[in-house]
N, C-alpha and C positions, 0 to 999 in steps of 0.2 A: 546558521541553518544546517543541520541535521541532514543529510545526503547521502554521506557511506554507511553501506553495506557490510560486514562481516560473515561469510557465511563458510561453518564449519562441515567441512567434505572431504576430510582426512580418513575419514572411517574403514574397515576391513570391512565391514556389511558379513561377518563370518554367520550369522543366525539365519539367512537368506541364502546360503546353502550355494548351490548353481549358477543362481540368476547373478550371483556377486563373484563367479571365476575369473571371468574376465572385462568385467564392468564394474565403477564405482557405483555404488546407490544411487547416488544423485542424477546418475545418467540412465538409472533404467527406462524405458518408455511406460508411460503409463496412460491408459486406451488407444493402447496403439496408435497416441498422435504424436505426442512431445516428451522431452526426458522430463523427469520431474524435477528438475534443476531449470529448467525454462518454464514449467506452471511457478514456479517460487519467484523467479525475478520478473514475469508478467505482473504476480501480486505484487509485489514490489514494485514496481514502475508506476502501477496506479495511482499511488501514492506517494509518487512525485521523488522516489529514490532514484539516485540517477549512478551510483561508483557503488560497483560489488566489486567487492576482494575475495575472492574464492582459496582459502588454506586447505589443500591438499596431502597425498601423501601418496595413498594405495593407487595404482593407476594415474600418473600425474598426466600421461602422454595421451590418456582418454578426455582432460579437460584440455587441453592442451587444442588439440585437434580439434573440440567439440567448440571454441571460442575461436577459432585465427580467422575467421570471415564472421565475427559477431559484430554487430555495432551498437552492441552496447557500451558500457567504460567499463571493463574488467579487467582486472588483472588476477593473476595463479599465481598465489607463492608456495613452495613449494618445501616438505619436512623430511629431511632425509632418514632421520627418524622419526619416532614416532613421539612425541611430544607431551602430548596429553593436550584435553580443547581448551584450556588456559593458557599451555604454554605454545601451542601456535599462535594464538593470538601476540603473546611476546616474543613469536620470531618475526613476528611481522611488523613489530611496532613504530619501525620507519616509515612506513607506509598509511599508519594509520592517521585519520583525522581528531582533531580531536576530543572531539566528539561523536559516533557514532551507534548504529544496534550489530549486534549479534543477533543469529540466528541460524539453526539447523538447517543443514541442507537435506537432511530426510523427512522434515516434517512441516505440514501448513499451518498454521494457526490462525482461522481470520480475522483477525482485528484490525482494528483500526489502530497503526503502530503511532499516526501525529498523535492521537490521543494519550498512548503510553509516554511520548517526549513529551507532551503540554505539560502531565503529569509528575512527571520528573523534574521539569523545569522548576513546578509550583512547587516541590519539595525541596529544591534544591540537591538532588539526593546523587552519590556518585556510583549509585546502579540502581535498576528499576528493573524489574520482570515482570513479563505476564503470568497470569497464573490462571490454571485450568482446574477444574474440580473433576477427580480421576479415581479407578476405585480397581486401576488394572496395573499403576504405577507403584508395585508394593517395593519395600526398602530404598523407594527415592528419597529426596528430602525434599520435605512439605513444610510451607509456610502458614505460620497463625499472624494473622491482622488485624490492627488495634487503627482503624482509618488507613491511610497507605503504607504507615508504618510498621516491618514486621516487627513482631513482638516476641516471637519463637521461628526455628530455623533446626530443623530436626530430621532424623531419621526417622520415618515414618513407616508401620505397618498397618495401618488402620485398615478399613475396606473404604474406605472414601476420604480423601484428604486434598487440598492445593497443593497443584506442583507445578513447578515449572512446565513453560508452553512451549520452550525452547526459544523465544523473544527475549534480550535483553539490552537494556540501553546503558552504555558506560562513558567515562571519561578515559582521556588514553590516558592519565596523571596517575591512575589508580595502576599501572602496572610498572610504574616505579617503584613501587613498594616491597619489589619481589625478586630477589636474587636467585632463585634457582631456573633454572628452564623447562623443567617438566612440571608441569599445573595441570590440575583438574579447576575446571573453570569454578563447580559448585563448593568442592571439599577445600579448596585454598583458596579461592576468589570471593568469591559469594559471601565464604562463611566470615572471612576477616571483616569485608566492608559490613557484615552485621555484627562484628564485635563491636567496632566504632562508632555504630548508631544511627549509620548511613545506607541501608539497604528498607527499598520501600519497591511495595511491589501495587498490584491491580488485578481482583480475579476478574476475568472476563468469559458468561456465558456463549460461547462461539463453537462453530464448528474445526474440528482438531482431526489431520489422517498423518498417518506417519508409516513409513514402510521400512521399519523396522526387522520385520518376521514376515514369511509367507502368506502368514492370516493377514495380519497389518496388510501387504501389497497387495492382495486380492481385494480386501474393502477398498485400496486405496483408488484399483482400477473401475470399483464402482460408482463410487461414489465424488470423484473427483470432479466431474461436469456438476455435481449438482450445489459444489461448494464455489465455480469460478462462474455457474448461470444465476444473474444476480435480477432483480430489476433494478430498472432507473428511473430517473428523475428527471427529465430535461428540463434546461433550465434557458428562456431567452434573456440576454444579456440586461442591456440598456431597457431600462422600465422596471425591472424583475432586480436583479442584482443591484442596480445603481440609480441614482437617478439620471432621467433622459433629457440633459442637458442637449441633444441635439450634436451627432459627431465626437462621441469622448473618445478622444485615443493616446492620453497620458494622464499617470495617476493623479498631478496634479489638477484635472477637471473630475475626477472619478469621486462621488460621494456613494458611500455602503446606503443601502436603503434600509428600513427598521425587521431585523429579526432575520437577517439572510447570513450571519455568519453561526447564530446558534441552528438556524435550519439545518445548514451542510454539515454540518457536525452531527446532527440529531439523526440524519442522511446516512453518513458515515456509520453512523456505531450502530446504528438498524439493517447493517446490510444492502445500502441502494447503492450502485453505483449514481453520480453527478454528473451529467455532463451538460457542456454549455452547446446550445447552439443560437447562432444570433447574425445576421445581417449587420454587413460593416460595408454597407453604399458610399461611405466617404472613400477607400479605395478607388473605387472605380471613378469617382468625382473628384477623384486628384487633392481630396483634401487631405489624407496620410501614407502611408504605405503598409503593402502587407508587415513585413516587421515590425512597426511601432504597434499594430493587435496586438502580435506574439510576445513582444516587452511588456504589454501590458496586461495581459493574460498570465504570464510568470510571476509579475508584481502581486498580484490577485491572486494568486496561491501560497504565493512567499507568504501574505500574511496571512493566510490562512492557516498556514504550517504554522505557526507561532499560538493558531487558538485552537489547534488540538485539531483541526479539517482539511480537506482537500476535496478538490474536485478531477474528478480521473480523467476526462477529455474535454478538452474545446475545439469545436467544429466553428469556422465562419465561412459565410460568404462576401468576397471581396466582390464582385459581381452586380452590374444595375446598366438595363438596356440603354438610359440616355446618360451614359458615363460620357468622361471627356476624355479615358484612358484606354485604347484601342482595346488593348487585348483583354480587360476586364467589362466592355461596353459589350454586352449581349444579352438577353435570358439566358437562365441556366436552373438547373432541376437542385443544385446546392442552396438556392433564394428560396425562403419561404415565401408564398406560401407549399410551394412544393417542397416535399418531404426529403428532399437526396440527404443533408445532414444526418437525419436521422437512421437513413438508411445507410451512410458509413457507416456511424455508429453502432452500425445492427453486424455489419461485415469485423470491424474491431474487436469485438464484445459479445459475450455470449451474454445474450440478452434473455430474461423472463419477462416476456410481454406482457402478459396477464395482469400483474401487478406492477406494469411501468404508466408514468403520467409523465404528462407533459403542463410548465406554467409559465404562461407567456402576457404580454402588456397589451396584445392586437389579436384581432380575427384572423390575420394572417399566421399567427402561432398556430391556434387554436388548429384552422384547417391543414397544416400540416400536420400535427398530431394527430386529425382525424383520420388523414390521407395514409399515414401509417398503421393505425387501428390501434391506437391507445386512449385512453381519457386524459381531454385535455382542459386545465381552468386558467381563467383570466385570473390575474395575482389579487392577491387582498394586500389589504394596509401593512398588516407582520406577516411575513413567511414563515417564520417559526410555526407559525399558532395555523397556519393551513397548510402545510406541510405533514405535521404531527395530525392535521385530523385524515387527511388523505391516508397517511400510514396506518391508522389505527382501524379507516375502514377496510382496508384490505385483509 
């Protein structure tokens, strides 16, 4: 499973003038709330990334200091010179997993990246890029695609061409291959695994900010809320996800119900964030414990990271007034039918209401999604196929 992180933040930020004297890029703030190296590993974590490797160079003492009370799993490696972003990656390669994505620490791209591994995988391919269609990227190199397969791998002038999203998914195997230690990831990496017939890419229509340049960071500071405000999807577990055997709390009772693995996918790559919310009274009834949820809930992503999807939160409630477990035996505003779930989730998440539903198995979903002020529907037979009409009426 797919976990680490890469993220190239080596850079002098020299075209950024002031703002980069004495701060790396990655740390600039941008709307005045967060550096933009924490809006990237936020995107990141939703999707179930859990180890960023941060490769350094300019300013190492700025990540340094910016991570010593993080709890995320990071680590700085650090280039005492300057390497090129190919060849940090091969000073780091003890550390690498072996499998993992690259990715710019100056730039968002938002995609759905299980989807770029699913893809990989089904190519078997030992790199994989996103690719964006860009018409401001002149003398990058642009890919021409014959299905995932690049077919051309060129320097391009066009006014509109595929280029690189700054996403890339590799095997660590592939930097065996390379004796020197100065690499440019695209012009010595890239370009060899496309002499060998193993570089396969994916355009994805997505929104793209990069702060780059002064222009870059000023859009970036604009438009950044309206790339991480997403709507959702809530999703009640038991009935809706699986079926309601009555207390599932291991995968071995757990059966997928018809169309909810292509929904969260269809979910995913439309921009919704997913989140579960769901009442687990067997808690408080002494029939499992909080833990075996959360094993189970990770099991339930694990495979879903495998078909290209994820779901970004699970909210439960351990909680039910005739519990037989003291501290879980009360009412509480986290049970549906009252809304608390939803409203962490509202606290977590910037949320686009307007376009968020909720689909649940009881009336007691339903008025919680009411109680929040979304539209809420009882599930149909395939979630796929009501999921996608939801979407399409929005």
């Amino acid at each position: 499973m797919v976990q680490q992180c890469v993220i190239l933040a080596g850079g002098y930020g020299t075209r950024l003038g002031y703002f980069t004297k004495k701060t790396p890029k990655p740390l600039i703030k941008i709307a005045k709330n967060f550096t933009f190296i924490d809006y990237l590993i936020d995107f990141l974590k939703h999707q179930g990334f859990k180890k960023f490797l941060i490769l350094s160079h300019y300013r190492n003492e700025k990540f340094i200091n910016h991570f010593k009370n993080s709890k995320e799993n990071t680590k700085i490696i650090f280039e005492k010179k300057k390497l090129g972003t190919g060849g940090a990656i091969k000073h780091a390669y003890k550390y690498l997993d072996s499998e993992f994505i690259v990715i710019n620490g100056d730039t968002i791209f938002d995609i759905n990246i299980r989807d770029l591994i699913f893809n990989a995988k089904k190519c078997k391919s030992e790199c994989f890029v996103a690719l964006l269609e860009s018409n401001k990227h002149k003398g990058k190199y642009s890919y021409n695609l014959k299905g995932n397969r690049v077919s051309k791998f060129l320097i391009s002038y066009k006014k509109k061409s595929l280029v690189s999203g700054g996403i890339y998914f590799f095997k660590k195997k592939i930097f065996n291959d390379f004796s020197n230690n100065i690499l440019d990831l695209d012009h010595d990496i890239v370009s060899k695994v496309f002499k060998k017939k193993k570089l396969y890419a994916k355009a994805y229509e997505s929104k793209f900010i990069d702060i780059g340049t002064p222009k870059d960071l000023k859009r970036a500071n604009k438009i950044i809320k309206s790339i991480i405000k997403k709507p959702v999807c809530f999703l009640d577990r038991d009935g809706v996800i699986n079926k309601d055997t009555g207390y599932v709390a291991t995968k071995k009772r757990f059966i997928w119900n018809k169309g909810v693995k292509k929904a969260i996918r269809f979910l995913n790559n439309n921009n919704y964030y997913v989140v579960v919310v769901t009442n687990q009274a067997g808690v408080a009834r002494g029939f499992y414990k909080e833990k075996d949820v959360i094993l189970l809930h990770n099991w339930i992503n694990n495979t879903l990271y495998r078909y290209g999807a994820y779901i970004t939160k699970f909210y439960f409630s351990p909680f039910h007034q005739h519990g037989v477990i003291k501290k879980y035996k009360k009412n509480s505003v986290m049970r549906k039918p009252s809304p608390g779930m939803l409203l962490k989730a509202e606290k977590d998440l910037f949320i686009l209401k307007t376009k968020s539903f909720l689909i649940g198995d009881k009336y007691s979903d339903l008025k919680a999604g009411k109680k929040f002020g979304i539209r809420s529907f009882l599930v149909t037979k395939n979630l796929h196929t009501q999921v996608r009409n939801i979407v399409e009426m929005n």
